[in-house]
C-alpha positions in Angstrom: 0.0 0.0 0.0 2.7 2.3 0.8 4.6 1.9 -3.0 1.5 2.1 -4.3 0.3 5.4 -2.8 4.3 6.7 -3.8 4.2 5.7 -7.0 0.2 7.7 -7.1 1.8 10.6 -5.6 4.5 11.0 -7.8 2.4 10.4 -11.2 0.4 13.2 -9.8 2.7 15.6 -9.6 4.4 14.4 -12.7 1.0 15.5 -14.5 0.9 18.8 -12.7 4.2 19.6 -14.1 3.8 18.8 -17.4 1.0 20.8 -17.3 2.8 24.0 -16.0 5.0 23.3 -19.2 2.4 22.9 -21.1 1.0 26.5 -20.4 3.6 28.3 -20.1 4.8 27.5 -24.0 1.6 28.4 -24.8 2.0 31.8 -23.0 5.5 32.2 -24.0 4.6 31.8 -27.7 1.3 33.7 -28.1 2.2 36.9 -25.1 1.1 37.6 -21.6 -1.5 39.9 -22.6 -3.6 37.3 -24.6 -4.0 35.3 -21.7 -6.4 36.1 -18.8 -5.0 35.9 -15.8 -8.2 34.3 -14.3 -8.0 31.0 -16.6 -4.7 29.9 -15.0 -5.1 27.4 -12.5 -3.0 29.2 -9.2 -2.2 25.6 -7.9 -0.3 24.9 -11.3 1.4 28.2 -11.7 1.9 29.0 -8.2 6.1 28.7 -8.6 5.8 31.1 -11.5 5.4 35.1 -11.1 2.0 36.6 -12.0 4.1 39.1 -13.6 4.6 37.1 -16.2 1.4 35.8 -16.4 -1.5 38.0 -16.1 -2.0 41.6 -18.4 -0.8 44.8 -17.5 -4.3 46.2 -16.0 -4.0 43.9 -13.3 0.2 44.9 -12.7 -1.9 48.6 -13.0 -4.6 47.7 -10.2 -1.7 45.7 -8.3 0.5 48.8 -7.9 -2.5 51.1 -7.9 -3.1 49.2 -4.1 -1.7 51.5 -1.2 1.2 50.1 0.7 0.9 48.6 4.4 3.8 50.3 6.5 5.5 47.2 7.5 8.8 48.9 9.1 8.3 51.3 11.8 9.2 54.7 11.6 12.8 55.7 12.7 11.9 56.8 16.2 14.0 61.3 16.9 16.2 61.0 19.8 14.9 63.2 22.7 16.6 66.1 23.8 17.5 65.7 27.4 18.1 69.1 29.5 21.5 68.5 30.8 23.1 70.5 33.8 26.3 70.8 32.2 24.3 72.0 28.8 24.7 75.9 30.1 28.5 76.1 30.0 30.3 78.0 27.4 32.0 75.5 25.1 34.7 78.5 25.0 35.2 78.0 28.6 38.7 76.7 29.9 38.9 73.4 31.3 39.7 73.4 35.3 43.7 73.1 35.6 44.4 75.4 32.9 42.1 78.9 34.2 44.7 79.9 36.3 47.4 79.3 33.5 48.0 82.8 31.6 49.3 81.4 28.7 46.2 79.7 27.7 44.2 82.6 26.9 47.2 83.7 24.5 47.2 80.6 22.6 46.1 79.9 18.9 42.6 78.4 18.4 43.4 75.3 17.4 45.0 74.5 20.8 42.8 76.6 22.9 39.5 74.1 21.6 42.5 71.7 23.0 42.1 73.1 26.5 38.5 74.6 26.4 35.4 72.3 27.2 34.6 72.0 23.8 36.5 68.4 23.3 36.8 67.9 27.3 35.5 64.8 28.9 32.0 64.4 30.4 34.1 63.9 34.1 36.0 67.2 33.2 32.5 69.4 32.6 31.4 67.8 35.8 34.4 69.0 37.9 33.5 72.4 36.5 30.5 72.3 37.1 30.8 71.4 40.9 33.5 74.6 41.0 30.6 76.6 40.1 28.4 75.2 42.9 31.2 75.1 45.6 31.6 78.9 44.3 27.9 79.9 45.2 27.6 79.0 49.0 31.3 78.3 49.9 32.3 80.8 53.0 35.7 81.5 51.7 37.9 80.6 49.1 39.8 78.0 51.0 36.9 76.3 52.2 36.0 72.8 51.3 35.3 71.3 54.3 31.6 73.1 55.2 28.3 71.5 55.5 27.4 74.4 52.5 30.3 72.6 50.3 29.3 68.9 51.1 25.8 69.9 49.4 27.2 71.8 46.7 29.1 68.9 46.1 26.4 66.5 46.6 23.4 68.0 44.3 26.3 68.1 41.5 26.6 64.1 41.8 22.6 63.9 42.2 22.0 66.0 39.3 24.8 64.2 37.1 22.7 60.4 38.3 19.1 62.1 37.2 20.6 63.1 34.0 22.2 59.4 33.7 19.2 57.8 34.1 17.0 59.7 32.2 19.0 58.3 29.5 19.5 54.6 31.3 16.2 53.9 33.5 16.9 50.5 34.0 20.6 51.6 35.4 19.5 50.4 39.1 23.2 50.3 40.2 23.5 54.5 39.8 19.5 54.7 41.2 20.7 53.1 44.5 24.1 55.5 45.0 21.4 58.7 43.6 19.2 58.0 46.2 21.8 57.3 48.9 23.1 60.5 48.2 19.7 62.6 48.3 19.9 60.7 52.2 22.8 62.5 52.7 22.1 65.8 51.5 18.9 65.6 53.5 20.9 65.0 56.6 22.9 67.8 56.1 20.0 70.4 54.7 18.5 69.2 58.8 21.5 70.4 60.4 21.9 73.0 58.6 18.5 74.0 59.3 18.3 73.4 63.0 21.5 75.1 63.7 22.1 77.9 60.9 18.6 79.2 59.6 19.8 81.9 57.2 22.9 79.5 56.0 20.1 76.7 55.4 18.0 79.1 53.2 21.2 80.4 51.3 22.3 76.9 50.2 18.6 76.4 49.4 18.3 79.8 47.1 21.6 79.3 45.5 21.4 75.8 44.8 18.5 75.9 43.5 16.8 73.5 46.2 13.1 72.6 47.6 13.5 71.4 51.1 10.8 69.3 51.7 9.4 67.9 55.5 9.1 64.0 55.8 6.0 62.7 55.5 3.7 62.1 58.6 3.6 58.8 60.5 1.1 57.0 59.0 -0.3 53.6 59.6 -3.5 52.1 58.0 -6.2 50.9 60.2 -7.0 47.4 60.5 -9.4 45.4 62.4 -6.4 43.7 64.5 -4.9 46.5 64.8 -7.8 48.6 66.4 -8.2 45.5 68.4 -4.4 45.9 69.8 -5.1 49.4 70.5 -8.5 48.5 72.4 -6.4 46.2 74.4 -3.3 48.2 75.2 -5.8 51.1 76.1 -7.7 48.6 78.3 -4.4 47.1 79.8 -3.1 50.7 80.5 -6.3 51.6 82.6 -6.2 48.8 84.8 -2.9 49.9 85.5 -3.5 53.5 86.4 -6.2 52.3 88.7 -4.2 49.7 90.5 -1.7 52.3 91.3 -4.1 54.6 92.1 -5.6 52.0 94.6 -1.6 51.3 95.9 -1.1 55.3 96.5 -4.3 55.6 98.6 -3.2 52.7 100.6 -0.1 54.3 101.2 -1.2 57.4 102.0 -3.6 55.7 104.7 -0.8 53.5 105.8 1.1 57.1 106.4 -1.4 59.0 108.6 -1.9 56.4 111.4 1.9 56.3 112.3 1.8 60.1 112.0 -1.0 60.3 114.6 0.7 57.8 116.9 4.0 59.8 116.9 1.9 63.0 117.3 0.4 61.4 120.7 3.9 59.9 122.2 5.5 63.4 121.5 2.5 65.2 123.0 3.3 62.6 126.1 6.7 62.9 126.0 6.5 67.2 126.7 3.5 66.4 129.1 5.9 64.6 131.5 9.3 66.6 130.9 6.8 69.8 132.3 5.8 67.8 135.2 9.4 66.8 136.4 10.7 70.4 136.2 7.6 71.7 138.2 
């Protein structure tokens, strides 16, 4: 049964092909356009191009169809605001400002030395100057709580403006948000002890304090049932102690009467011996 269903197969698609022959000499020798496209079986032909088959009205209808937008669009980039986008690109990098010679120099090598072609690490350091620069007391000091957050909203800044870009980057999340800890801690010292320093840093920086939320807890039925208790348990206790005082006090004012009465004795007799 199996050779004989093989051998059925094959004869089969031995006719088809002979077929496809078949129609395509005819094709071939009288031309594509005296053929209608609809009297060609698409089983027998379906290897072939319809181009080659069918007239030039249907090609006409064919391209005449509108096109599906199979490829997406290219996607434009999004600017991202940048804190390091407002410095001059004229501006000097860091080490060389002080040097005089560098303002003398030709253009080529003064793009050399400005931030035009400096590194992203090299804008940052500038751009923390500039903070330091705002709240710093003097020009020796680096050591202030107003310079440790000057420093510190530089590096927070620099993570927001990473992950904007990256916002999967959890590593840099963790160290931004350990650092906005720390410049909260300092922003509360510098508030409880140095008001007008606190709202300095504040205006200069650019920074919104704001207070930490309220304790909040949400109300559930075993918690209100804890409460009930511990309210309950705390009464009974306020009463036996209120019940241990009075004893104590009425423990007190026997003893004081007695005393009264043997010292009252006492002054009765030392009168009568002296009389």
């Amino acid at each position: 049964m199996s050779l004989r269903n093989v051998f059925s197969s094959t004869s089969h698609a031995l006719k088809k092909w002979n077929a496809v022959i078949y129609l395509k000499r005819i094709i071939t020798s009288v031309g594509p356009q005296h053929v209608p496209c609809a009297t060609v079986a698409p089983r027998l032909l379906s290897h072939w191009s319809a181009s080659n088959i069918c007239n030039t009205k249907t090609n006409e209808n064919l391209n005449s169809q509108p096109v599906r937008q199979y490829a997406r669009a290219a996607r434009k980039k999004q600017e991202i605001p940048s804190q390091l986008s407002d410095l001059p690109p004229s501006m000097l990098k860091l080490e060389y400002t002080s040097v005089p010679l560098a303002q003398t120099t030709d253009g080529i090598v003064k793009r050399l030395l400005s931030l035009e072609l400096a590194s992203h690490s090299e804008k940052l350091r500038v751009k923390q100057e500039e903070l330091i620069a705002k709240v710093q007391r003097d020009k020796n000091d680096r050591t202030s709580t107003e310079v440790k957050v000057a420093i510190l909203t530089a590096r927070i800044r620099n993570f927001q403006d990473h992950l904007l870009k990256h916002p999967k980057d959890k590593a840099n999340k963790r160290r931004m948000l350990m650092s906005i800890d720390r410049r909260k801690k300092k922003l509360k010292f510098l508030r409880r002890t140095h008001y007008d320093t606190f709202e300095h840093v504040c205006k200069q920086l650019g920074i919104t304090y704001t207070f930490p939320p309220e304790y909040h807890r949400r109300a559930t039925r075993r918690w209100q049932a804890k409460k009930a208790l511990c309210i309950k348990v705390f009464k009974e206790v306020q009463k036996q102690k209120a019940a241990q005082k009075a004893k104590a006090k009425l423990a007190v004012t026997p003893l004081s009467s007695e005393t009264a009465e043997a010292t009252s004795t006492e002054t009765h007799g030392a009168a009568a011996h002296s009389s």
